[in-house]
mmCIF file of the C-alpha atoms, coordinates in Angstrom:
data_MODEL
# 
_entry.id   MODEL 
# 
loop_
_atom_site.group_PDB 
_atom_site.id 
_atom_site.type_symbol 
_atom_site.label_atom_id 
_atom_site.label_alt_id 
_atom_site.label_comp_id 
_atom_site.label_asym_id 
_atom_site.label_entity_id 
_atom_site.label_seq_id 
_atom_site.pdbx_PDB_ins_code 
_atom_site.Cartn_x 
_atom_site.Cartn_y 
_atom_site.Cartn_z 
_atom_site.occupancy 
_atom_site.B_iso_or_equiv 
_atom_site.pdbx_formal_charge 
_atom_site.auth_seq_id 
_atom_site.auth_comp_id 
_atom_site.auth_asym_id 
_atom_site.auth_atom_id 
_atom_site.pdbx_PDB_model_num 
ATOM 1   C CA . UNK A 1 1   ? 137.234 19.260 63.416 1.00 0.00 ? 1   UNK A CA 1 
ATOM 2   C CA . UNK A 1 2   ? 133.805 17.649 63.023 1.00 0.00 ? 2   UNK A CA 1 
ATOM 3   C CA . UNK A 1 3   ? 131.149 19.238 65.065 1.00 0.00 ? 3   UNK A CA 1 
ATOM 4   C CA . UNK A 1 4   ? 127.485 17.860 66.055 1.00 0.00 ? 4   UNK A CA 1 
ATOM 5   C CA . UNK A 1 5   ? 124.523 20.374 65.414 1.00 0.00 ? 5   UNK A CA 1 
ATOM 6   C CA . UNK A 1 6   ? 122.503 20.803 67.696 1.00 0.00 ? 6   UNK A CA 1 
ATOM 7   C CA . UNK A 1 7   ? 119.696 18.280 66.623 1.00 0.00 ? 7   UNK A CA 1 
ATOM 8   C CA . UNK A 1 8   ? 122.283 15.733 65.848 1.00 0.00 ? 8   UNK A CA 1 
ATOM 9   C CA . UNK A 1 9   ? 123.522 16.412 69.156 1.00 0.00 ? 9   UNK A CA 1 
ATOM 10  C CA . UNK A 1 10  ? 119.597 15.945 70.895 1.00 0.00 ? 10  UNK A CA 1 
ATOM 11  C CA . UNK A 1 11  ? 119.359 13.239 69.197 1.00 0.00 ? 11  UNK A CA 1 
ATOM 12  C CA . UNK A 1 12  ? 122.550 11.640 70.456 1.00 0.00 ? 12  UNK A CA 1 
ATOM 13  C CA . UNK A 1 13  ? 121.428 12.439 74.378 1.00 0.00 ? 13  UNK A CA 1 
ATOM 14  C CA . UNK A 1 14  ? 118.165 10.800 73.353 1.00 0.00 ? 14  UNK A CA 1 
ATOM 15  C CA . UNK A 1 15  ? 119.166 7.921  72.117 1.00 0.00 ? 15  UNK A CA 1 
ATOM 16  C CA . UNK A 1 16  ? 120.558 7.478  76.125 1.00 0.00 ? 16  UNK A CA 1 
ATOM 17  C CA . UNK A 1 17  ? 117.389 7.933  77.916 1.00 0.00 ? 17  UNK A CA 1 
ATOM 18  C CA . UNK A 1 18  ? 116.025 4.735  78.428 1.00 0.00 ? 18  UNK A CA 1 
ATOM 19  C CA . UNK A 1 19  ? 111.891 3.635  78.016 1.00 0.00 ? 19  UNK A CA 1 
ATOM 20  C CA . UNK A 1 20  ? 109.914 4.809  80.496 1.00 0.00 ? 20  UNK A CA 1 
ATOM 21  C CA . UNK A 1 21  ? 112.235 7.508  82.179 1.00 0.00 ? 21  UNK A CA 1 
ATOM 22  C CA . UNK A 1 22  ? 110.944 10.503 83.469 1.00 0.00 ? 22  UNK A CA 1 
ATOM 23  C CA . UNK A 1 23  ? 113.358 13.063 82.156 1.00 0.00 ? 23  UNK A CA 1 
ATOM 24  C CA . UNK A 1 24  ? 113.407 17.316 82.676 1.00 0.00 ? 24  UNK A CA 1 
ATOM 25  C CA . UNK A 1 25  ? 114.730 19.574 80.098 1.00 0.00 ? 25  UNK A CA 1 
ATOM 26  C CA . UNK A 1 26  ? 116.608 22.511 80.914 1.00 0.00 ? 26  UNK A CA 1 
ATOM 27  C CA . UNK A 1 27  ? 116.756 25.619 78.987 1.00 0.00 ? 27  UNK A CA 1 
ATOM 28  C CA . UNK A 1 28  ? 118.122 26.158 75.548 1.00 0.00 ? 28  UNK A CA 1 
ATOM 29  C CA . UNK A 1 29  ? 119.777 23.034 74.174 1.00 0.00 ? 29  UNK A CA 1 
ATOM 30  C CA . UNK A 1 30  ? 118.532 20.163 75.857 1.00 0.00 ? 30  UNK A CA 1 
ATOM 31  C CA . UNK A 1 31  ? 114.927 21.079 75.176 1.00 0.00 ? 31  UNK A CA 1 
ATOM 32  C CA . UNK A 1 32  ? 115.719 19.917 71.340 1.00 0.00 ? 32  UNK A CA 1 
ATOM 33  C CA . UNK A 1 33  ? 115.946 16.417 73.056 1.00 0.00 ? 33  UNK A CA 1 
ATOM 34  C CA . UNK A 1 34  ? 111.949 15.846 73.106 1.00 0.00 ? 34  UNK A CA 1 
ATOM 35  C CA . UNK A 1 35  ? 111.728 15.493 69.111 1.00 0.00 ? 35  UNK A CA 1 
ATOM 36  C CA . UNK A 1 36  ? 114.542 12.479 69.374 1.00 0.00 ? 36  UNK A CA 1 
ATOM 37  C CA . UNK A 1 37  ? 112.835 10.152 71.072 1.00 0.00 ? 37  UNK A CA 1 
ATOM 38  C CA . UNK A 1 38  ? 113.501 6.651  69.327 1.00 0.00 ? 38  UNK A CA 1 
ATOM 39  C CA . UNK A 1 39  ? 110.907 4.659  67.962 1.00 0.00 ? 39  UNK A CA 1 
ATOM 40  C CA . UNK A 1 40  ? 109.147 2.049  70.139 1.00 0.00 ? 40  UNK A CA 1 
ATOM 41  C CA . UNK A 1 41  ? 110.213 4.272  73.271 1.00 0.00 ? 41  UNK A CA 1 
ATOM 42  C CA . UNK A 1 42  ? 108.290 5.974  75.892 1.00 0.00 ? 42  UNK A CA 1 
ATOM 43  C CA . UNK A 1 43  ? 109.538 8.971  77.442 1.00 0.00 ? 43  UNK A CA 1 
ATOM 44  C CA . UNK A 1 44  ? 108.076 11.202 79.869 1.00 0.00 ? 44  UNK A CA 1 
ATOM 45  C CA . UNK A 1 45  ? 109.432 14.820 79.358 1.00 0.00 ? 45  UNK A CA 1 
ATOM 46  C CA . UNK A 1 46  ? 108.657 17.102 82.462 1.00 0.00 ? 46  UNK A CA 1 
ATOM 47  C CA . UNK A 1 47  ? 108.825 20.866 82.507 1.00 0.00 ? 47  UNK A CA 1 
ATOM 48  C CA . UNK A 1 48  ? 109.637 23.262 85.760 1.00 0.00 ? 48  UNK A CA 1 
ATOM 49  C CA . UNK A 1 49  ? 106.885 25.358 84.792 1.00 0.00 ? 49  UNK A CA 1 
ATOM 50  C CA . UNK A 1 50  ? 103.862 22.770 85.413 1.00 0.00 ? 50  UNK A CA 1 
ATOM 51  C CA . UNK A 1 51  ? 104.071 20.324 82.535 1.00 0.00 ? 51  UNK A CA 1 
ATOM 52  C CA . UNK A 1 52  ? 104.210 16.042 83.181 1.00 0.00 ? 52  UNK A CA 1 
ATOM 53  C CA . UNK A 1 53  ? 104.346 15.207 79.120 1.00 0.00 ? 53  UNK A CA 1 
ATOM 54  C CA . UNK A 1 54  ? 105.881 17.346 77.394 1.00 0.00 ? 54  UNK A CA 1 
ATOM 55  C CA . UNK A 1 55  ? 105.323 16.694 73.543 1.00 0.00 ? 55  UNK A CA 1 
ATOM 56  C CA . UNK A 1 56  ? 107.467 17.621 70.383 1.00 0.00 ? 56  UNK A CA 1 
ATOM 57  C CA . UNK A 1 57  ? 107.327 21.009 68.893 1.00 0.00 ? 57  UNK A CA 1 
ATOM 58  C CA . UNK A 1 58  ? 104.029 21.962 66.880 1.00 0.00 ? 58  UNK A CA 1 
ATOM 59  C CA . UNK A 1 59  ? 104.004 22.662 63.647 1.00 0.00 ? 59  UNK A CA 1 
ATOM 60  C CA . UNK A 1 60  ? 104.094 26.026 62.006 1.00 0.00 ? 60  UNK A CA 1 
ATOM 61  C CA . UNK A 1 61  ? 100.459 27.935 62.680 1.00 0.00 ? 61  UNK A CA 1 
ATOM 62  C CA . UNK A 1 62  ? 99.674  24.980 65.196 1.00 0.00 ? 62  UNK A CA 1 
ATOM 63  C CA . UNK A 1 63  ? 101.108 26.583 68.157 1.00 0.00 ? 63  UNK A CA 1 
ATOM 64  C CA . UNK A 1 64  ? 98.892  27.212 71.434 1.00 0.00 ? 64  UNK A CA 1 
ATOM 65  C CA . UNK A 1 65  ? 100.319 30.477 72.734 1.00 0.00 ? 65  UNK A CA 1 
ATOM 66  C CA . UNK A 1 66  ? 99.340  29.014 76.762 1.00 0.00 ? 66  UNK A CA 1 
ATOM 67  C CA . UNK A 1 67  ? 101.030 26.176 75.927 1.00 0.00 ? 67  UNK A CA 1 
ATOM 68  C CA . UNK A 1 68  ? 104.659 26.786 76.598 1.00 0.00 ? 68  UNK A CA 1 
ATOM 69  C CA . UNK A 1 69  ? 107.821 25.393 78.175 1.00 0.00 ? 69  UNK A CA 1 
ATOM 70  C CA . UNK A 1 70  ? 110.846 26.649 80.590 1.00 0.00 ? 70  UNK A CA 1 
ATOM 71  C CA . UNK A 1 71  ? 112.087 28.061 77.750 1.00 0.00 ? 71  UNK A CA 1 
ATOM 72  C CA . UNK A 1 72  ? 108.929 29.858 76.740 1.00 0.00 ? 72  UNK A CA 1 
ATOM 73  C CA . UNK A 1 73  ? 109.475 27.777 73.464 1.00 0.00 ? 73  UNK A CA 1 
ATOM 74  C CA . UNK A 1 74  ? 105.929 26.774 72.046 1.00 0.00 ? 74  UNK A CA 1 
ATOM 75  C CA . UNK A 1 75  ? 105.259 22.347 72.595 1.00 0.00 ? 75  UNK A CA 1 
ATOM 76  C CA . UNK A 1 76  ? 102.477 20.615 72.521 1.00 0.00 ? 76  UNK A CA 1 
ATOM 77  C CA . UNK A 1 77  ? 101.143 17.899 75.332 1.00 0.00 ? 77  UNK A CA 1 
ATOM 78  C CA . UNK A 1 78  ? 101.842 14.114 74.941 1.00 0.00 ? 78  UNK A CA 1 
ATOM 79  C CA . UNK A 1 79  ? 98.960  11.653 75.086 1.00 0.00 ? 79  UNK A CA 1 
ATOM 80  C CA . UNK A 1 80  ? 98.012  12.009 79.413 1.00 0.00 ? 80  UNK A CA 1 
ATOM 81  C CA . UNK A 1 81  ? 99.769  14.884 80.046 1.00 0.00 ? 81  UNK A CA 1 
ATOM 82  C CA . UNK A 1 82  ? 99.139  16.775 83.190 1.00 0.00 ? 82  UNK A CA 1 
ATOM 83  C CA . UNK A 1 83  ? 99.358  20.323 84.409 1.00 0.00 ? 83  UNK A CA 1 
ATOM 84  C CA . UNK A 1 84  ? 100.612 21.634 87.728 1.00 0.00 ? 84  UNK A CA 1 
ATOM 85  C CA . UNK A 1 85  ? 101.838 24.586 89.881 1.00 0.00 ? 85  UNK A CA 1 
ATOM 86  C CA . UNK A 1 86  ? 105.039 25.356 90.214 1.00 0.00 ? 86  UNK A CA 1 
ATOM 87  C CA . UNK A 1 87  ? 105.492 24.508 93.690 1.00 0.00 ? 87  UNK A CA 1 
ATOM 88  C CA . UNK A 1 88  ? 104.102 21.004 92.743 1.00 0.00 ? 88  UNK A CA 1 
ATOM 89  C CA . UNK A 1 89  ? 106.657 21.104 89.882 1.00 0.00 ? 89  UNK A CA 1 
ATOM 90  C CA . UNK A 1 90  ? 109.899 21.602 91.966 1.00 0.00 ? 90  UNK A CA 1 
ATOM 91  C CA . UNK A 1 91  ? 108.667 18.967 94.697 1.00 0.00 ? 91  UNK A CA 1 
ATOM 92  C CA . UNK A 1 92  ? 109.062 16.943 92.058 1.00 0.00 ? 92  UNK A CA 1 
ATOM 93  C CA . UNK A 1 93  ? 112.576 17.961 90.629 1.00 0.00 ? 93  UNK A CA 1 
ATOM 94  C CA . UNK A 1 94  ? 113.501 18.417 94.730 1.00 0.00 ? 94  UNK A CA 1 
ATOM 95  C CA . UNK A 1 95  ? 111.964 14.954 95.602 1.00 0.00 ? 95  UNK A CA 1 
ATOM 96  C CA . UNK A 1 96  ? 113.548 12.328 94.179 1.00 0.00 ? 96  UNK A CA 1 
ATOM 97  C CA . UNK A 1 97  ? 111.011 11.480 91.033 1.00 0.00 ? 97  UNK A CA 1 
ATOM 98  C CA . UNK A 1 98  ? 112.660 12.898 88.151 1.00 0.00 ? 98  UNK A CA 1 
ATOM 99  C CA . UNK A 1 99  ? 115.253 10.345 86.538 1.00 0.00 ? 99  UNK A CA 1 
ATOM 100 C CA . UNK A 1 100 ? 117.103 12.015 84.498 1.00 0.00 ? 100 UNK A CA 1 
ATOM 101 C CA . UNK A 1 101 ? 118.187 15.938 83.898 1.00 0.00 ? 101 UNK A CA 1 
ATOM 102 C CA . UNK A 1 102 ? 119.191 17.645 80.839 1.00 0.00 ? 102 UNK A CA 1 
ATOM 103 C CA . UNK A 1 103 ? 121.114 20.943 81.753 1.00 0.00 ? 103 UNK A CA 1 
ATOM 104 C CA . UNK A 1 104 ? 123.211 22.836 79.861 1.00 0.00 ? 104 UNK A CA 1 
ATOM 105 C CA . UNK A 1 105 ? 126.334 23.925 81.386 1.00 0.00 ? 105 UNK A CA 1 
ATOM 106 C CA . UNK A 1 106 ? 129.518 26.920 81.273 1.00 0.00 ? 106 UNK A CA 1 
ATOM 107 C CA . UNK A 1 107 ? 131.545 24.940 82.466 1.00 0.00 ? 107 UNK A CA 1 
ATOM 108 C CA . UNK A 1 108 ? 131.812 21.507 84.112 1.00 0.00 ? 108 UNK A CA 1 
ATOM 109 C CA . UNK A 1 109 ? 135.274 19.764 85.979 1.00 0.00 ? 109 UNK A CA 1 
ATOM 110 C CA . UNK A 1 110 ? 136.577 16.751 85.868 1.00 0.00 ? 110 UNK A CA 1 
ATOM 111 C CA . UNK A 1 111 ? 134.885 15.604 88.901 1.00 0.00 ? 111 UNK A CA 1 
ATOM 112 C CA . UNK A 1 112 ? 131.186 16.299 87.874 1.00 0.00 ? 112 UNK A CA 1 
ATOM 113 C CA . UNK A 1 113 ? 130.719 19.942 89.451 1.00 0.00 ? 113 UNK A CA 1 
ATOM 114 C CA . UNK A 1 114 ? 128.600 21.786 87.204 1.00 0.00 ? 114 UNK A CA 1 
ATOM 115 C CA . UNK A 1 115 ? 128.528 25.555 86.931 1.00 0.00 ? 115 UNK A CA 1 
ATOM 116 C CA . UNK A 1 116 ? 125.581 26.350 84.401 1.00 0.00 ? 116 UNK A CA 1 
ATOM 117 C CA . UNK A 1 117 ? 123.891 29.603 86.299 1.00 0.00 ? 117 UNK A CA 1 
ATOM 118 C CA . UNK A 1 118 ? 126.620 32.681 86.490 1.00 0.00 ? 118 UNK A CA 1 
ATOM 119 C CA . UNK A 1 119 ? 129.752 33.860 84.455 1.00 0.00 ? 119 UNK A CA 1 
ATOM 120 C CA . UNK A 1 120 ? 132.153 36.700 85.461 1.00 0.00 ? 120 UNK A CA 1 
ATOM 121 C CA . UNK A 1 121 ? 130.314 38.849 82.600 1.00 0.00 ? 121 UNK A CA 1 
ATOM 122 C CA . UNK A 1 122 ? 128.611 41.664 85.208 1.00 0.00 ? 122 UNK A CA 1 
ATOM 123 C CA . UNK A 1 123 ? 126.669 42.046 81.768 1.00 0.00 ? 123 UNK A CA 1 
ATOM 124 C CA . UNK A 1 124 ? 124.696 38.911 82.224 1.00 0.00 ? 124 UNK A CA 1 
ATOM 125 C CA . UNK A 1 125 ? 122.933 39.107 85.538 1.00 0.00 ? 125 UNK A CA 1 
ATOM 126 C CA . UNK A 1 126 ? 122.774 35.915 87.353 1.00 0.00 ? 126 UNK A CA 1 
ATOM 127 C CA . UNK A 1 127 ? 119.342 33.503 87.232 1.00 0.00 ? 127 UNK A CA 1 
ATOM 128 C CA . UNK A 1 128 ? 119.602 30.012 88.420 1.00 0.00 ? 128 UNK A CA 1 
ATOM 129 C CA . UNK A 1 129 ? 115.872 29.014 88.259 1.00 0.00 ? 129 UNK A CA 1 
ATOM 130 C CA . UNK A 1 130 ? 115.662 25.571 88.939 1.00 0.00 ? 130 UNK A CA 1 
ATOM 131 C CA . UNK A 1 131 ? 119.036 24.250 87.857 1.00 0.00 ? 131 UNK A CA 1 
ATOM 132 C CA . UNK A 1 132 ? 120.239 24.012 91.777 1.00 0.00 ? 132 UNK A CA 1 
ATOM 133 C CA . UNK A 1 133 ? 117.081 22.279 92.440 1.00 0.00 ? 133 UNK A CA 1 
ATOM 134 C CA . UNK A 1 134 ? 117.362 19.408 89.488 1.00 0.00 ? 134 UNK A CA 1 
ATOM 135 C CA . UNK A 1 135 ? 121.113 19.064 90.682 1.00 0.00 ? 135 UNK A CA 1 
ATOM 136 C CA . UNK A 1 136 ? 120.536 18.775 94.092 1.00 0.00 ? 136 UNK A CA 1 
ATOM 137 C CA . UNK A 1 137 ? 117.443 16.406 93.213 1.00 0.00 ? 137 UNK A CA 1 
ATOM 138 C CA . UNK A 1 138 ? 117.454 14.517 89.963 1.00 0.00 ? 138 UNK A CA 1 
ATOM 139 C CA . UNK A 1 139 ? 120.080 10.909 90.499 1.00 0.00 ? 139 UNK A CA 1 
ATOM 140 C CA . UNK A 1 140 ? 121.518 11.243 86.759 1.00 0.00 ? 140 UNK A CA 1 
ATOM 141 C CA . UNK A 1 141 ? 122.657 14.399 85.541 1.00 0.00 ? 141 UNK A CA 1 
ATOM 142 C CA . UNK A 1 142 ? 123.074 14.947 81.600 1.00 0.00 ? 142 UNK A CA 1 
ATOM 143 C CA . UNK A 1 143 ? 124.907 17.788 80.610 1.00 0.00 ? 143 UNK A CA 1 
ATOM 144 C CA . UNK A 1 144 ? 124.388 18.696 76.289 1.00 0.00 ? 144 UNK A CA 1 
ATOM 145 C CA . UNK A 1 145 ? 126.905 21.423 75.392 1.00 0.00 ? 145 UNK A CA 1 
ATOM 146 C CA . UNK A 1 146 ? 129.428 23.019 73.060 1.00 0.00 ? 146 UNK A CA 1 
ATOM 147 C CA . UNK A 1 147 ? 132.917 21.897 74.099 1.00 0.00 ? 147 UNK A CA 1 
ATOM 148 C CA . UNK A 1 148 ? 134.677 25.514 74.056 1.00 0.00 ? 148 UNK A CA 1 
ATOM 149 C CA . UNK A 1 149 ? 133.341 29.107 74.560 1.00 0.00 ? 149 UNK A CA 1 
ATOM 150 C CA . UNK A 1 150 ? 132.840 31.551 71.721 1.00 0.00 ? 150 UNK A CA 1 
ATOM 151 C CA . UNK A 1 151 ? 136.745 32.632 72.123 1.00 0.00 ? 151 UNK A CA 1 
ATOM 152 C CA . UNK A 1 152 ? 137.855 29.002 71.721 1.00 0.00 ? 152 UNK A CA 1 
ATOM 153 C CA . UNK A 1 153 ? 138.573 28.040 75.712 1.00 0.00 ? 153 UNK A CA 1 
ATOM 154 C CA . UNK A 1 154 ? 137.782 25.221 76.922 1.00 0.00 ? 154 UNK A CA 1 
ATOM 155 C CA . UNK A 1 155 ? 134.751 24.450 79.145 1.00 0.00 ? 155 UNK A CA 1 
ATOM 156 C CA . UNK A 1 156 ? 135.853 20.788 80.151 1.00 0.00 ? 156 UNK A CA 1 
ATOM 157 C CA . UNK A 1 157 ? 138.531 21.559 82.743 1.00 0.00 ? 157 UNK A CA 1 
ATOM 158 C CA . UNK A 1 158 ? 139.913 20.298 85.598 1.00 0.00 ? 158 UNK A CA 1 
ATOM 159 C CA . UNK A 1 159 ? 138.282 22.947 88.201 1.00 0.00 ? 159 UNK A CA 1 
ATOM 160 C CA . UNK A 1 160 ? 135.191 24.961 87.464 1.00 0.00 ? 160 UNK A CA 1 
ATOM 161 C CA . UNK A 1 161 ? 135.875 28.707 87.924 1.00 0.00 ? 161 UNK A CA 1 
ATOM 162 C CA . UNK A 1 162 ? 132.567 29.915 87.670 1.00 0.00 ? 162 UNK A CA 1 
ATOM 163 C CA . UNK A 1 163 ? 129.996 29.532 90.229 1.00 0.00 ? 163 UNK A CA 1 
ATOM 164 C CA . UNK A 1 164 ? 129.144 26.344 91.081 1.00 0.00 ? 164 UNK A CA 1 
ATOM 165 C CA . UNK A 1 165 ? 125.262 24.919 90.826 1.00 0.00 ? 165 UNK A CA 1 
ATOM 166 C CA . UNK A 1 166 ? 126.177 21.848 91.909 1.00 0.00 ? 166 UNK A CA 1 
ATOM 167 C CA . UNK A 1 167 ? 129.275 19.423 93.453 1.00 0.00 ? 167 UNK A CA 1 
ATOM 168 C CA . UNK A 1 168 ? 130.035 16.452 91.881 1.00 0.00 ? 168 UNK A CA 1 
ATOM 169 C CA . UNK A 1 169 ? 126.403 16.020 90.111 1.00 0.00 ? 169 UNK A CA 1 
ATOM 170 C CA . UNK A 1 170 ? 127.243 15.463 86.298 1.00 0.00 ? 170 UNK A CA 1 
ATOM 171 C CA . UNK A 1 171 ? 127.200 11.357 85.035 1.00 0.00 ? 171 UNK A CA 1 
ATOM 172 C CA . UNK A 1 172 ? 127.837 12.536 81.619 1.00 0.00 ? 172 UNK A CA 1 
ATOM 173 C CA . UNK A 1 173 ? 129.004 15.001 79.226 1.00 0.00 ? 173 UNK A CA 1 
ATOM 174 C CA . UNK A 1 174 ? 127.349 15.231 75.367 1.00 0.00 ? 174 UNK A CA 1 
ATOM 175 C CA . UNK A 1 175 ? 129.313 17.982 73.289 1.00 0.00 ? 175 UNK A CA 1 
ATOM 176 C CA . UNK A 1 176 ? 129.437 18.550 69.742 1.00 0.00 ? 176 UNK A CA 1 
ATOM 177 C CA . UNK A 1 177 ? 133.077 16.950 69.644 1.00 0.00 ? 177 UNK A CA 1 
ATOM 178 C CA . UNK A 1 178 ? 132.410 13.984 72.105 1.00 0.00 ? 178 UNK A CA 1 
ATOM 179 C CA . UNK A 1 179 ? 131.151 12.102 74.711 1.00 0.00 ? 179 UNK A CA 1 
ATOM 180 C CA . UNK A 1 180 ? 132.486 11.760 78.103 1.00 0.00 ? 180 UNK A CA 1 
ATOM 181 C CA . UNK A 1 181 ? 131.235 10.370 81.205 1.00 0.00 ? 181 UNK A CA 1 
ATOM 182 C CA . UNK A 1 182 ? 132.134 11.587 84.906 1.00 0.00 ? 182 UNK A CA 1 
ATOM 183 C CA . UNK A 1 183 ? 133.921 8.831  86.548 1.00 0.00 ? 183 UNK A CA 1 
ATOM 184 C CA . UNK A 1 184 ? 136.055 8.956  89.529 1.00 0.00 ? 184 UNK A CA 1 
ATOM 185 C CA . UNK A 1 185 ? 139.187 9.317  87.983 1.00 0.00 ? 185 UNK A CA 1 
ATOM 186 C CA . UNK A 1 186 ? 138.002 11.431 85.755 1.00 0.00 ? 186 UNK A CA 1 
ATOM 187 C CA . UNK A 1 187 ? 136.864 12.014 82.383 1.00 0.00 ? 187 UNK A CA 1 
ATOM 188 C CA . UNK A 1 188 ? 136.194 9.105  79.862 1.00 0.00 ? 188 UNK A CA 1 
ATOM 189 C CA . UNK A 1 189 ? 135.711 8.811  76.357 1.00 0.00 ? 189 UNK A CA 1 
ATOM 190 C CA . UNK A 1 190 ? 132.583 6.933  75.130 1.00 0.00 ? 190 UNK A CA 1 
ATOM 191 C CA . UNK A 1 191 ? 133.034 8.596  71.436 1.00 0.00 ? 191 UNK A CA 1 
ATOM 192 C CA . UNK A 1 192 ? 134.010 10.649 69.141 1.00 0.00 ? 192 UNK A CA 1 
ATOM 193 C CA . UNK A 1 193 ? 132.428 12.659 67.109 1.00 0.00 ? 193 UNK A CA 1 
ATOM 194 C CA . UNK A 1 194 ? 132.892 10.963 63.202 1.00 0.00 ? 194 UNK A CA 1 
ATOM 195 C CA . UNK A 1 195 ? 135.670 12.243 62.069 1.00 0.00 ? 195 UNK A CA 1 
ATOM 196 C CA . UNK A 1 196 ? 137.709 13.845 64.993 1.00 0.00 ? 196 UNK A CA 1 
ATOM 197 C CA . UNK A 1 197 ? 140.422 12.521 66.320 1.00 0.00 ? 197 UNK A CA 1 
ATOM 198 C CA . UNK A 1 198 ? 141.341 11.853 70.588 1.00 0.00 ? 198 UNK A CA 1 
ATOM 199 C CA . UNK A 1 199 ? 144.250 13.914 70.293 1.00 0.00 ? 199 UNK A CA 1 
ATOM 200 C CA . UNK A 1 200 ? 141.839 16.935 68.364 1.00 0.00 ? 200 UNK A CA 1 
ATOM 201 C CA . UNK A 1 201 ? 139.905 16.909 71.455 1.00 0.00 ? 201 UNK A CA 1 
ATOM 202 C CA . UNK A 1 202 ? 142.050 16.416 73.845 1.00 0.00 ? 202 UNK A CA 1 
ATOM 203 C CA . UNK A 1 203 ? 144.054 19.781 72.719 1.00 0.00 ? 203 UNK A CA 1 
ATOM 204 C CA . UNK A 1 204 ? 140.617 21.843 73.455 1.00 0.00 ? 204 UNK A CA 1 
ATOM 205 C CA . UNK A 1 205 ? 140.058 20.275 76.924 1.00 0.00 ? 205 UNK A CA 1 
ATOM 206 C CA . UNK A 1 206 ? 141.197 21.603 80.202 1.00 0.00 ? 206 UNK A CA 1 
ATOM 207 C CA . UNK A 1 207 ? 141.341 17.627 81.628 1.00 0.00 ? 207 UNK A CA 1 
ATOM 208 C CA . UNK A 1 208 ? 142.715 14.595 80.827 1.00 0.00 ? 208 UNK A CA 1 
ATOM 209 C CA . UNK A 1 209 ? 140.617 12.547 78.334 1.00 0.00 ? 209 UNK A CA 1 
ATOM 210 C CA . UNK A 1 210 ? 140.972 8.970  79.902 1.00 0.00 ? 210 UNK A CA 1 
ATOM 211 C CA . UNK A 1 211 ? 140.137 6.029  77.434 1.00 0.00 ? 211 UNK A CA 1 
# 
């Protein structure tokens, strides 16, 4: 099987955000996204912690240690960037006037519930910061993640059984073995990764792959 890094994999969720979005990052993954942005494109990155243009990571010995995102990973401020509270942050996300989100996810079914805050690992306490808030909020829901779990399982599936963040919320799925959108039949395939084939992927998801 052919699998996506992770910056090929940013810079495949990139190329979807169109010019002029205003687009969140969530944790971990997705926040790779902000150093794909195509050429000739504006994108406005926003960050839960008080940020309104978000720019790409500094360069080594260039980093501003007050200058931080959700992920406490060091970035730098885009050309008109603005700072905020927090509070003023999530009326944002809970408002209506972010476009796009890019979470990462457990798990996520067949009919766009995402479950991207709690396992059934009592080892990994439960923290949900502001993912309920960006599903509940945001209209288009990304979701950038490996396609199985460490052990090999899948996490497309036909019901989530991990907590839920969110019902019905995802519009598309980037892993490092495909791309799927959430329709109402189900899951589609928009592509393959180069060099896998439908019925490779199809074996390590828990849904139907509809073409």
């Amino acid at each position: 099987m052919k699998s996506r890094t992770d910056s090929e994999l940013a810079a495949r969720v990139a190329r979807d955000i169109p010019d002029g979005a205003y687009v969140n990052l969530g944790i971990g993954k997705p926040t790779h996204v902000s150093a794909h942005v195509p050429d000739g494109r504006e994108v406005i990155y926003h960050s839960e912690n008080g940020i309104l243009g978000v720019g790409p990571t500094p360069a080594p010995g260039q980093e501003d240690c007050e200058l931080i995102d959700a992920s406490k990973r060091f970035v730098t401020a885009a050309p008109g960037a603005s700072y905020f509270e927090q509070a003023d942050s999530f009326a944002m996300m809970r408002g209506g006037h972010i476009d796009i989100a890019v979470l990462g996810a457990y798990q996520v079914a067949q009919n766009g519930d995402l479950a991207n805050w709690a396992t059934l690992d009592d080892s990994y306490p439960p923290a949900v910061g502001g993912a309920m808030d960006l599903a509940a909020g945001v209209p288009t829901i990304f979701v950038m993640m490996r396609h199985v779990s460490r052990d090999g399982s899948p996490k497309l599936l036909e019901r989530c059984t991990y907590p839920l963040t969110g019902l019905g919320v995802v519009s598309r799925v980037y892993t490092d073995l495909a791309v799927l959108d959430v329709t109402p039949e189900g899951f589609r395939l928009i592509e393959l990764t180069p060099g896998n084939s439908l019925d490779q992927v199809q074996a390590l998801t828990g849904a139907p792959i509809l073409t």
